[in-house]
TORKOL-4160 file (C-alpha; in steps of 0.2 Angstrom, whole numbers, padded with zeros to 4 digits, m for minus):
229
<pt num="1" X="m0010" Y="0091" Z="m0159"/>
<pt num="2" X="m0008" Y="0071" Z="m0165"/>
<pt num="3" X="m0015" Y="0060" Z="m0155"/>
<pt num="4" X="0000" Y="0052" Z="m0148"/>
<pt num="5" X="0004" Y="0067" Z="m0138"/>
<pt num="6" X="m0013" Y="0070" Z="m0129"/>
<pt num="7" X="m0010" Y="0069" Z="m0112"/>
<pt num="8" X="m0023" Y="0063" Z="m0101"/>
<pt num="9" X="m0028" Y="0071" Z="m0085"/>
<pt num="10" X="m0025" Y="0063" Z="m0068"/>
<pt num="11" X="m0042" Y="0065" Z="m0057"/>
<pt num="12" X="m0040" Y="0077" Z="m0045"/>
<pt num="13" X="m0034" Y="0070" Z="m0027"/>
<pt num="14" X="m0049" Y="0066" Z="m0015"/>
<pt num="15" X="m0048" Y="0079" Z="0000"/>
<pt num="16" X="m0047" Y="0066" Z="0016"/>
<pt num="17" X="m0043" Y="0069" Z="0035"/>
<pt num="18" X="m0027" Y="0064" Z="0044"/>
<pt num="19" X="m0029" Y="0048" Z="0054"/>
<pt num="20" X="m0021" Y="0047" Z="0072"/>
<pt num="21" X="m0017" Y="0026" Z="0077"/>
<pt num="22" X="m0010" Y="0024" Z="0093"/>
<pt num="23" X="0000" Y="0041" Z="0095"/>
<pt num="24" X="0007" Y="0041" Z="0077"/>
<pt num="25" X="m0003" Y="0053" Z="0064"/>
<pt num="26" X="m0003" Y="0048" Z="0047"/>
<pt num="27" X="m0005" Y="0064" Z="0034"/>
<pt num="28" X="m0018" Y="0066" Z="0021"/>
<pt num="29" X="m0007" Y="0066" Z="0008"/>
<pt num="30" X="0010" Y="0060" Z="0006"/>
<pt num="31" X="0023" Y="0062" Z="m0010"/>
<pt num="32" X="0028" Y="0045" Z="m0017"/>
<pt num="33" X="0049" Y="0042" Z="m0018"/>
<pt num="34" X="0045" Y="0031" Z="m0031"/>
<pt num="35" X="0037" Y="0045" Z="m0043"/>
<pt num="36" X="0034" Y="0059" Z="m0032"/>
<pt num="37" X="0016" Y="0059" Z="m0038"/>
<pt num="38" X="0006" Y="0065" Z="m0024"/>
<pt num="39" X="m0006" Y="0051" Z="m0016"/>
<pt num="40" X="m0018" Y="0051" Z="m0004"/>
<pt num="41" X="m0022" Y="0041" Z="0014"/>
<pt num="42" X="m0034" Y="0027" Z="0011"/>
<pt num="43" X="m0032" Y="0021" Z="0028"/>
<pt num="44" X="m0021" Y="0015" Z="0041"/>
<pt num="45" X="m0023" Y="0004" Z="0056"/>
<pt num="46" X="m0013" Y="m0005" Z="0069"/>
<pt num="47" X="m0001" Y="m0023" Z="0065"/>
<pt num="48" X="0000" Y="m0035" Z="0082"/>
<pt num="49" X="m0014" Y="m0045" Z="0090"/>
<pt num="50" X="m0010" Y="m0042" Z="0107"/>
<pt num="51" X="0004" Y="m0031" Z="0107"/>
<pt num="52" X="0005" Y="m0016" Z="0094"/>
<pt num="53" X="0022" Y="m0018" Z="0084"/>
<pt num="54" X="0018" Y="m0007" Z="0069"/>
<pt num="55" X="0007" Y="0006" Z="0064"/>
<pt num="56" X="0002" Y="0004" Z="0046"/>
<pt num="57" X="m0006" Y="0018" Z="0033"/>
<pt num="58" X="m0010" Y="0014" Z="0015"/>
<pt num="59" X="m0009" Y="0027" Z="0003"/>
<pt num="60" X="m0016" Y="0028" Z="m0015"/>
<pt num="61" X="m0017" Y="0037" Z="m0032"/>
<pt num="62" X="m0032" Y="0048" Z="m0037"/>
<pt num="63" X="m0036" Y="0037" Z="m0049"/>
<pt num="64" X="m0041" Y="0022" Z="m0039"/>
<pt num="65" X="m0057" Y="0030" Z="m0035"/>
<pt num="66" X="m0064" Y="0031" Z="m0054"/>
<pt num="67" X="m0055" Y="0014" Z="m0056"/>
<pt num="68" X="m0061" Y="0005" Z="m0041"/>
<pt num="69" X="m0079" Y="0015" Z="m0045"/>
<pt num="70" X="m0084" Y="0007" Z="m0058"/>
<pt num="71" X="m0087" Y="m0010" Z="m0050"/>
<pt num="72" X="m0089" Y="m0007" Z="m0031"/>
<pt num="73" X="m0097" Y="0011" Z="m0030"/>
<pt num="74" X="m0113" Y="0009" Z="m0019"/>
<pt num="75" X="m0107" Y="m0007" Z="m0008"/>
<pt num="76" X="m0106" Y="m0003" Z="0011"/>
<pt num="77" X="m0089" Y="m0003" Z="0021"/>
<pt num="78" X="m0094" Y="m0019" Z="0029"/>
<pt num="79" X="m0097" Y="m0028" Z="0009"/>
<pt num="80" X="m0081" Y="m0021" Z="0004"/>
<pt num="81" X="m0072" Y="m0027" Z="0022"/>
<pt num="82" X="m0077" Y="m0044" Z="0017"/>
<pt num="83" X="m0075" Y="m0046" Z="m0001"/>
<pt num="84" X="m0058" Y="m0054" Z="m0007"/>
<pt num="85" X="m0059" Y="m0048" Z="m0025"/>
<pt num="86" X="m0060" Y="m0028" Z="m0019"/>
<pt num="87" X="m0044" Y="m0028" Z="m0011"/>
<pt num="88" X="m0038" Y="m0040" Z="m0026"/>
<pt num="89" X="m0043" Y="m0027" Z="m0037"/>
<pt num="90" X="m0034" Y="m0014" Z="m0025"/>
<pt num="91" X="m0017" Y="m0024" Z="m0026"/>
<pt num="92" X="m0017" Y="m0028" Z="m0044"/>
<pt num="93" X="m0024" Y="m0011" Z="m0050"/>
<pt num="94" X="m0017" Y="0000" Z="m0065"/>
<pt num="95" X="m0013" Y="0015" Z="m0050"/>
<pt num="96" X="0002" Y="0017" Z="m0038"/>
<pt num="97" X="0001" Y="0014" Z="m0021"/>
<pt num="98" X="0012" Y="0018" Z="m0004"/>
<pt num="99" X="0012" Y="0008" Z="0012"/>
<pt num="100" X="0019" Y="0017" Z="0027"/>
<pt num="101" X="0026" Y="0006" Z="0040"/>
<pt num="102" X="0030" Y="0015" Z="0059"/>
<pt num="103" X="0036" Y="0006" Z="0071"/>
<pt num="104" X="0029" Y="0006" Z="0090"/>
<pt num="105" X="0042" Y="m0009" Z="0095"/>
<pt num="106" X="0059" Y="m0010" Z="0089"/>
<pt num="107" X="0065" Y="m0021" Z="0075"/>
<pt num="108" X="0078" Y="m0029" Z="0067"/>
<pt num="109" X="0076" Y="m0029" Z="0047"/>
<pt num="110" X="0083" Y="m0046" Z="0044"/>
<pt num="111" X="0070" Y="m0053" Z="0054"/>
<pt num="112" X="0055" Y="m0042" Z="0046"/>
<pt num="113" X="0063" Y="m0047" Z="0030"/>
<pt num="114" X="0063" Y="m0066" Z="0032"/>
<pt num="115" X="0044" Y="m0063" Z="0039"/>
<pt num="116" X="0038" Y="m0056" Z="0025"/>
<pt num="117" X="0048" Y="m0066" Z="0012"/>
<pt num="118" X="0042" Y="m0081" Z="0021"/>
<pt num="119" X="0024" Y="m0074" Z="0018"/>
<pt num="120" X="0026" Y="m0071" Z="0000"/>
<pt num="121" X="0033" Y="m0087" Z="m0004"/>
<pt num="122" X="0021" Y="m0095" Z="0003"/>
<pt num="123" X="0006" Y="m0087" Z="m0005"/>
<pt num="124" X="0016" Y="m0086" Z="m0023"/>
<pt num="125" X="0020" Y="m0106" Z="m0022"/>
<pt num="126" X="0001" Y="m0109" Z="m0020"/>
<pt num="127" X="m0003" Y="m0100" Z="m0034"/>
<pt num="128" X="0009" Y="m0110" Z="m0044"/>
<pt num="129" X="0021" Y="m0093" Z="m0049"/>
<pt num="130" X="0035" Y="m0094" Z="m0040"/>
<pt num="131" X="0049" Y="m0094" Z="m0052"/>
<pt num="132" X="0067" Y="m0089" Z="m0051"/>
<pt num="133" X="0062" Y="m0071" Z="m0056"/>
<pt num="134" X="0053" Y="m0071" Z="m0039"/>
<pt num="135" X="0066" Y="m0081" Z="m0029"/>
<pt num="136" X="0079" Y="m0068" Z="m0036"/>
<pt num="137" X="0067" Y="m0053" Z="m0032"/>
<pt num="138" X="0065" Y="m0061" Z="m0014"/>
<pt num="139" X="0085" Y="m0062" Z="m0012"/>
<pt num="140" X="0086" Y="m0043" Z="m0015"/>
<pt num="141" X="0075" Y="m0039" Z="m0005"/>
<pt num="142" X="0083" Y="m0048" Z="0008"/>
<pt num="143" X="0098" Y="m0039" Z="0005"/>
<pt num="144" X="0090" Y="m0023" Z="0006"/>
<pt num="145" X="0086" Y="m0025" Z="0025"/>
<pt num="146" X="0099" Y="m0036" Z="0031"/>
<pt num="147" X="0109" Y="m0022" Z="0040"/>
<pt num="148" X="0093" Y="m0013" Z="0047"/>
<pt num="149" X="0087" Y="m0010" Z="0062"/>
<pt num="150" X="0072" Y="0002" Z="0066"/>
<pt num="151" X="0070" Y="0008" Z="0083"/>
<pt num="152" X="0052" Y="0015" Z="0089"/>
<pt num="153" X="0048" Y="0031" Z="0077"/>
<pt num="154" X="0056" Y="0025" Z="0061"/>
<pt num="155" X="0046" Y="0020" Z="0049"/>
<pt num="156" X="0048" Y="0009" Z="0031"/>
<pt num="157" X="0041" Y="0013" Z="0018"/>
<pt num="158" X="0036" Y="0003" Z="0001"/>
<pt num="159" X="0029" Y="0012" Z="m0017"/>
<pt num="160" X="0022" Y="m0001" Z="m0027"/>
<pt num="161" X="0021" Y="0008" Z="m0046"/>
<pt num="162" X="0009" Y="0003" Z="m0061"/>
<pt num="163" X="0025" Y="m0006" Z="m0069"/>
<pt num="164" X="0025" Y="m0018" Z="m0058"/>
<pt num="165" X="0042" Y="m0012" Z="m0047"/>
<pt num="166" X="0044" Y="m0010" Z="m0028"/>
<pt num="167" X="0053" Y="0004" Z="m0022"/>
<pt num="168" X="0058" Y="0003" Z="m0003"/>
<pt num="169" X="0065" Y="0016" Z="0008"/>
<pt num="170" X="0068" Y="0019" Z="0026"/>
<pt num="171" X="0065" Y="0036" Z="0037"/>
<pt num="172" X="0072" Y="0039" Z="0054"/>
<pt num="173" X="0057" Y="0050" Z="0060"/>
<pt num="174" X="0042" Y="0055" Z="0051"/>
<pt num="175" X="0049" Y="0064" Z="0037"/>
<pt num="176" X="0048" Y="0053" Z="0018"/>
<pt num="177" X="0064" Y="0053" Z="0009"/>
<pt num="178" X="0062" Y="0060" Z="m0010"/>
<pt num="179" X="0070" Y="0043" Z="m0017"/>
<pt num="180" X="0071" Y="0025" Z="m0011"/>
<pt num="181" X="0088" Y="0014" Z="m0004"/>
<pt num="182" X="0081" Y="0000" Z="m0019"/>
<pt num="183" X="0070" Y="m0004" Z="m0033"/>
<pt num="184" X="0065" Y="m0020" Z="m0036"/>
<pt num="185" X="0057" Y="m0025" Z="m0052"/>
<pt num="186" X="0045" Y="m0038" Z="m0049"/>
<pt num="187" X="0028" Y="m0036" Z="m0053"/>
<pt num="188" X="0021" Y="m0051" Z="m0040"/>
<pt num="189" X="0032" Y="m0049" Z="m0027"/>
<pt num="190" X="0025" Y="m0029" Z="m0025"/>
<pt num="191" X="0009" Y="m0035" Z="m0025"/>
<pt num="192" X="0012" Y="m0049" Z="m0013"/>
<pt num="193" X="0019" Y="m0038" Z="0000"/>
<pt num="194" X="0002" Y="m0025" Z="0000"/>
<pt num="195" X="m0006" Y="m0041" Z="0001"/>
<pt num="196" X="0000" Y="m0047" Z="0017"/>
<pt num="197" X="m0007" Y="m0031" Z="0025"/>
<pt num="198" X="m0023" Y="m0030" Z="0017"/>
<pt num="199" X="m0027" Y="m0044" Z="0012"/>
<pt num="200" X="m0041" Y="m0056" Z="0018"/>
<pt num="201" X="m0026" Y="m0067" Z="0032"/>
<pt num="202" X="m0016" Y="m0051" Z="0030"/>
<pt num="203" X="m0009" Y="m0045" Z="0047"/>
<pt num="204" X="m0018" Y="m0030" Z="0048"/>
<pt num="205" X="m0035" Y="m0031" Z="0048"/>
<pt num="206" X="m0039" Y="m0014" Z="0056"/>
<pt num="207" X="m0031" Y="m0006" Z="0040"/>
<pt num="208" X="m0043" Y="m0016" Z="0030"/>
<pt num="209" X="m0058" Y="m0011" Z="0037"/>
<pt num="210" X="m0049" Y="0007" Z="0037"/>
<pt num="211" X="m0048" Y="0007" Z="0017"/>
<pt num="212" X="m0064" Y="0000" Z="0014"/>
<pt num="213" X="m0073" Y="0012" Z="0025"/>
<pt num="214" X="m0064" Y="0028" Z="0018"/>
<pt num="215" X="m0065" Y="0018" Z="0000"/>
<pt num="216" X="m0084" Y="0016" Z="m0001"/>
<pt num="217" X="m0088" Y="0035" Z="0007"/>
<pt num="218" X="m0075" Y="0040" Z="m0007"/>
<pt num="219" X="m0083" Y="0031" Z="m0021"/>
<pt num="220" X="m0099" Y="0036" Z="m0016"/>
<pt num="221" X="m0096" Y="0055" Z="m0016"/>
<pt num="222" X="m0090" Y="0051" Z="m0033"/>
<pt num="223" X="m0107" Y="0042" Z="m0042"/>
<pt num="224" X="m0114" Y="0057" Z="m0032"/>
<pt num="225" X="m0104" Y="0070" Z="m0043"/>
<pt num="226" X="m0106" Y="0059" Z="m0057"/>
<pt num="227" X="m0124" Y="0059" Z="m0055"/>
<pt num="228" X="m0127" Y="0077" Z="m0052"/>
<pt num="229" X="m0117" Y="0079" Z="m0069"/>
């Protein structure tokens, strides 16, 4: 067998429990529409100060733990809560991930849309790459809500892939639909919108401490089996 076609293992999915936020249960594992790889939770909190709007769960690849490992194994939930550059390295890494939005309130897309967009823009502009690649990623993204509305129960859903695209679909109920309604091929923009959740002025930081506490039990398990090996 040439070297070109050796095909490298994916490491096997961490076995995790359900997590129950505010009457919605977010599975263990979920199937992505963007690959239909299978990913596992990596935490999910509640969105709204005072009044809970969304449910969040952020879902990840297998291979975020042996990524992620090899810097931040051994740090404590609360180090990883607090550190920027672990949850950089979560949005930028080389692994897929899935955010699943449920909504407690109900919500017009346009609006969401604008929200988001608006936060994007804002933190792309200050980090001086904001071009018209991401101005026209931003107008399609738009479009993909505009004629939206998610009542109480429905949920969106993003896949954010290794190439850099966003795939964005919507579900009525709990069920995840096997495809998305659009992709959209911009690397910053994907990683921008996992960003506003997780990230340090994201708008939910109970999902946060949620992934770094399920993150650093996780990575610890692994220097564990890597040890006893």
């Amino acid at each position: 067998m040439s070297s070109s076609s050796v095909v490298v293992s994916p490491s096997p999915l961490p076995t995790v429990a359900e997590l129950h936020v505010d009457s919605v249960t977010f599975a263990p594992s979920v199937k992505s529409p963007a690959s239909s790889n299978p990913l596992f939770l990596g935490g999910a909190g509640v969105q709204g100060k005072f009044t809970t709007y969304t449910v969040v769960g952020v879902y990840l690849d297998a291979n975020a733990i042996p990524s992620l490992s090899l810097k931040w194994k051994g740090k404590t939930a609360e180090e990883l809560t607090e550190s920027v550059s672990f949850f950089r390295e979560i949005v930028t890494g080389a692994f897929e991930k899935f955010i699943k939005l449920t909504m407690k309130q109900p919500l017009f897309g346009h609006k969401y849309a604008e929200g988001v967009t608006k936060k994007c823009v804002a933190i792309l502009k200050v980090r001086g790459t904001y071009t018209d690649c991401e101005a026209n990623a931003v107008e399609k993204f738009l479009e993909v809500f505009k004629d939206e509305t998610f009542l109480p129960g429905a949920s969106i859903l993003f896949a954010l892939s290794p190439n850099g695209s966003l795939t964005v679909a919507f579900s009525k109920d709990d069920n995840i639909p096997e495809t998305g309604k659009a992709v959209i091929q911009n690397k910053l923009l994907a990683e921008d919108v996992l960003e506003s959740f997780i990230g340090k002025n994201g708008a939910s930081p109970g999902v946060r401490l949620s992934v770094a506490e399920r993150l650093a039990q996780l990575m610890n398990e692994n220097k564990v089996e890597e040890e006893e090996n």
